[in-house]
N, C-alpha and C positions, 0 to 999 in steps of 0.2 A: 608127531610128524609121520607121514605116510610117503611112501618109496613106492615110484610104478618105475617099469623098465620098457623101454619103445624096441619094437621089433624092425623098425625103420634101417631098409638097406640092409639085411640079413634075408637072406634065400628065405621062399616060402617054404622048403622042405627042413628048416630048423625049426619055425614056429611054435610047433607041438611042444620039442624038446626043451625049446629055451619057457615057454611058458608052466612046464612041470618044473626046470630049474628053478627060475625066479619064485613060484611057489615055495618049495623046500626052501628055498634060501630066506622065505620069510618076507618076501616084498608083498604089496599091496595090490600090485595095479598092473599090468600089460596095459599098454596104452600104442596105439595101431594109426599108420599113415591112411589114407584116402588120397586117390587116382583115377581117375573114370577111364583115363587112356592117356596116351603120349603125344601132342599132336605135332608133325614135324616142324610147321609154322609159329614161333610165339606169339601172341598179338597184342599182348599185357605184361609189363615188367613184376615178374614176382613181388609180391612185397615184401617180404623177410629178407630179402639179400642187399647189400650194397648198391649191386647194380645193376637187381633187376632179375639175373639170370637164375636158371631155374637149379636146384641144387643137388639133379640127376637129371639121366639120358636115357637114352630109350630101352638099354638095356639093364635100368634099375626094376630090379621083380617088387610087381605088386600082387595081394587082392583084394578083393571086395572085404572089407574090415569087418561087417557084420557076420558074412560067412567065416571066415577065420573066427571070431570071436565065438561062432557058436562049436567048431570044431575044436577049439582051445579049451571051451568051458567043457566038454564032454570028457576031454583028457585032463582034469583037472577038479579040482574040488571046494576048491576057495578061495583063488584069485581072482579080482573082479579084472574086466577088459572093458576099455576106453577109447573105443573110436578118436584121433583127435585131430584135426576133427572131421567130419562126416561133411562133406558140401550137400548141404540141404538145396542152395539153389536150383541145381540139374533136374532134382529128383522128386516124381512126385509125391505131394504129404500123402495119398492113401495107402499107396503100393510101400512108403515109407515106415508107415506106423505099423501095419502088417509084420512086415519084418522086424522092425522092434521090437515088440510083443514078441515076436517069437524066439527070438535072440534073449530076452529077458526070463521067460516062459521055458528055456530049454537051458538054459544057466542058473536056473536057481534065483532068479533078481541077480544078477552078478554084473550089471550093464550099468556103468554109467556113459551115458553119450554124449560125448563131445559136438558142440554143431557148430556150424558157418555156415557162411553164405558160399563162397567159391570165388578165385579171382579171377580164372580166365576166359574167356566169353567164347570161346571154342567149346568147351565143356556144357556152355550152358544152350546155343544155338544149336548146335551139331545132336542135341539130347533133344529139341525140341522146347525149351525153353527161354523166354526173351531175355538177354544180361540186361537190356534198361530198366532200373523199375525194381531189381533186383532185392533191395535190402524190405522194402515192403510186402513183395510176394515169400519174400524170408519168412517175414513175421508170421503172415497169413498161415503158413505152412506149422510154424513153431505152435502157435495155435490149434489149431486140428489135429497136430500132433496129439499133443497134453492133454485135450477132451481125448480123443479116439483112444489113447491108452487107459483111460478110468473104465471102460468096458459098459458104457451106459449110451444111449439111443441119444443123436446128436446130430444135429446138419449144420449147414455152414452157409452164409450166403458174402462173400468176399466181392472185391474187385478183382480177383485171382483166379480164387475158385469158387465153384457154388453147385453146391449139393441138397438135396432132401435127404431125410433121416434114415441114418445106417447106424452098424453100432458092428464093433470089433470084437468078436468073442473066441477062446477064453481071452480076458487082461491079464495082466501083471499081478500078482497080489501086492506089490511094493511099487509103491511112485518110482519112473525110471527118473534119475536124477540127468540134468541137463547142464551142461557144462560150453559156456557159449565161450566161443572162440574169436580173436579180435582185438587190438589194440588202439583202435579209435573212439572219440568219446560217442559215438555213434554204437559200438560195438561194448561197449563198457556201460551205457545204458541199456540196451539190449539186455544182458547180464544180468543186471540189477532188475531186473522186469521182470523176466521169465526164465531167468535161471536159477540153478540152483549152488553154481559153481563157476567160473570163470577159467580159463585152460592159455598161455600164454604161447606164444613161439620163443625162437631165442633173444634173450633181454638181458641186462646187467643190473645188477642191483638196485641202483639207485633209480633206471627205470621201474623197476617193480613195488617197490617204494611207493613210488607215487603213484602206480597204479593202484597197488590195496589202499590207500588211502582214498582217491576217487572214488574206489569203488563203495566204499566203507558209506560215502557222503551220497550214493546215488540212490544204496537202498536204506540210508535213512530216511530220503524221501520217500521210498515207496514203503514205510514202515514196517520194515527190517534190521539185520544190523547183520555183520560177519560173523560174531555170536550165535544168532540165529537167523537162520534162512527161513524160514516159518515152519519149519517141521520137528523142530528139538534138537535140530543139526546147525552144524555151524557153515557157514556157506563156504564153497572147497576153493581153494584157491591152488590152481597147480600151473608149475610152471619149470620152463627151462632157465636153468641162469649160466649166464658166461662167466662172471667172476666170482664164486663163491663155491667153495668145493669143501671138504673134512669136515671134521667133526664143528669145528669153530666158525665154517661158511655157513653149514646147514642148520647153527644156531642161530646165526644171524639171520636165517629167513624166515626160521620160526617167529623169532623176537617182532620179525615186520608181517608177521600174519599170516608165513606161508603154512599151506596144512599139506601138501605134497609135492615131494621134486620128484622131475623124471632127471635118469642118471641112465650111463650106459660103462658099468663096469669096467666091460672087456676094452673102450676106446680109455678111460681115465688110468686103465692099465698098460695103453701103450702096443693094445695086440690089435686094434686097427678094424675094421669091417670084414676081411678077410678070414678073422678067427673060426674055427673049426667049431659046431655046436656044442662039442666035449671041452670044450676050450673057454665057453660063454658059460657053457654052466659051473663052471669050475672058479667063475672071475665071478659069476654071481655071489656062489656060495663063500668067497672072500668076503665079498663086502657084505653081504648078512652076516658073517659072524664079525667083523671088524663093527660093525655100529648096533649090532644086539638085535639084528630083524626078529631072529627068531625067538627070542624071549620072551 
């Protein structure tokens, strides 16, 4: 089992800190929000919430997740960082895979990236991009993606986009692993297609249940298995859960085929969003030594 820790809703000037913490403390994984901006009008009900509403204001600090990621990886030496996830809609695949590449390229391969589409159609209109049409120009992009980082001469001719032959140099030496974000079976086939890993919102067990198990049956089809993702890895399943915590929770996710939780120490500790960076590293370094991170 593999342990990432979200830097979601903690000041951007703790980042650094809390990502040399969770390293010593032995976790896996920084796994990082995505915001393109705040718009004051909502025009789309969240979908992760009850009812809709968005689950910060204007004055929750973001950044750009690949930037922090490349900043993080410089200060650090062995935790990888997880976009999660990255809104691929807004943004275009070339200017996109650029920045991968070099987020991967300046971290050692320490990137795995989290994608979606994006849900609010402000983010995607206001960037220059149509929301109709959306989950298709996704794909288009996932695509070009995954060619453009093999670092080989490539064009594209989409209903999206369409290019003659370019080719992105230096690539990655390490396939960036793609972790598609999503809870519809639109988005759970998605997954199963071109990913490598699967990345949840918040969910309850018995949702998640049945989602490893869908997913289990999607890349059967596409001659896969959770086992193996086609590379001698097992395909990642990470996820938030609402009811399953300690040592007896997080066996039980394993048992249902989770391969990483994200967890947020300093809140399971009761010290709230508010905590002092010395205060986050110190709730980390708990729970690394309480479940054996560092062993």
């Amino acid at each position: 089992m593999e342990f990432s820790v979200p830097v979601s809703f903690s000041p951007v000037d703790q980042y650094i800190d809390i990502a040399r913490g969770a390293e010593a403390a032995g976790f896996d994984r920084i796994v990082l929000p995505d915001s393109l901006f705040h718009p004051r009008r909502q025009d789309e009900d969240y979908p992760y919430t009850p009812d809709g509403s968005r689950m910060w204001d204007e004055n929750t600090e973001w950044v750009e997740p690949l930037i922090a990621s490349a900043a993080m990886g410089g200060a650090t030496s062995t935790i990888r960082f997880c976009p999660q996830v990255l809104k691929v809609g807004p943004r275009n695949p070339l200017l996109l895979t650029r920045q991968v590449a070099s987020v991967a390229l300046m971290t050692g391969n320490r990137l795995d990236l989290g994608v979606g589409i994006g849900w609010d159609p402000n983010e995607f209109e206001w960037c220059g991009a149509p929301f109709k049409g959306r989950g298709k120009r996704v794909d288009e992009s996932l695509a070009i993606m995954r060619e453009g980082l093999r670092g080989e001469w490539m064009e594209f001719h989409g209903n999206h986009f369409d290019f003659d032959e370019l080719i992105f140099t230096p690539a990655p030496s390490e396939q960036v692993p793609f972790y598609v974000g999503g809870h519809t079976e639109i988005a759970l086939k998605r997954a199963a297609r071109v990913g490598q890993g699967w990345t949840s919102a918040m969910m309850k067990y018995d949702e998640i249940v049945a989602t490893v198990t869908r997913l289990g049956e999607l890349l059967e089809a596409d001659g896969r298995s959770l086992a193996d993702r086609g590379d001698g890895k097992p395909f990642a399943i990470q996820v938030v859960c609402l009811d399953r915590f300690g040592s007896k929770g997080f066996a039980e996710l394993a048992d249902a085929g989770v391969t990483d939780i994200i967890v947020l120490p300093w809140m399971i500790e009761g010290l709230g969003y508010d905590a002092t960076a010395q205060q986050k590293i110190e709730s980390l370094a708990r729970f690394g030594e309480k479940y054996g991170l560092t062993g």
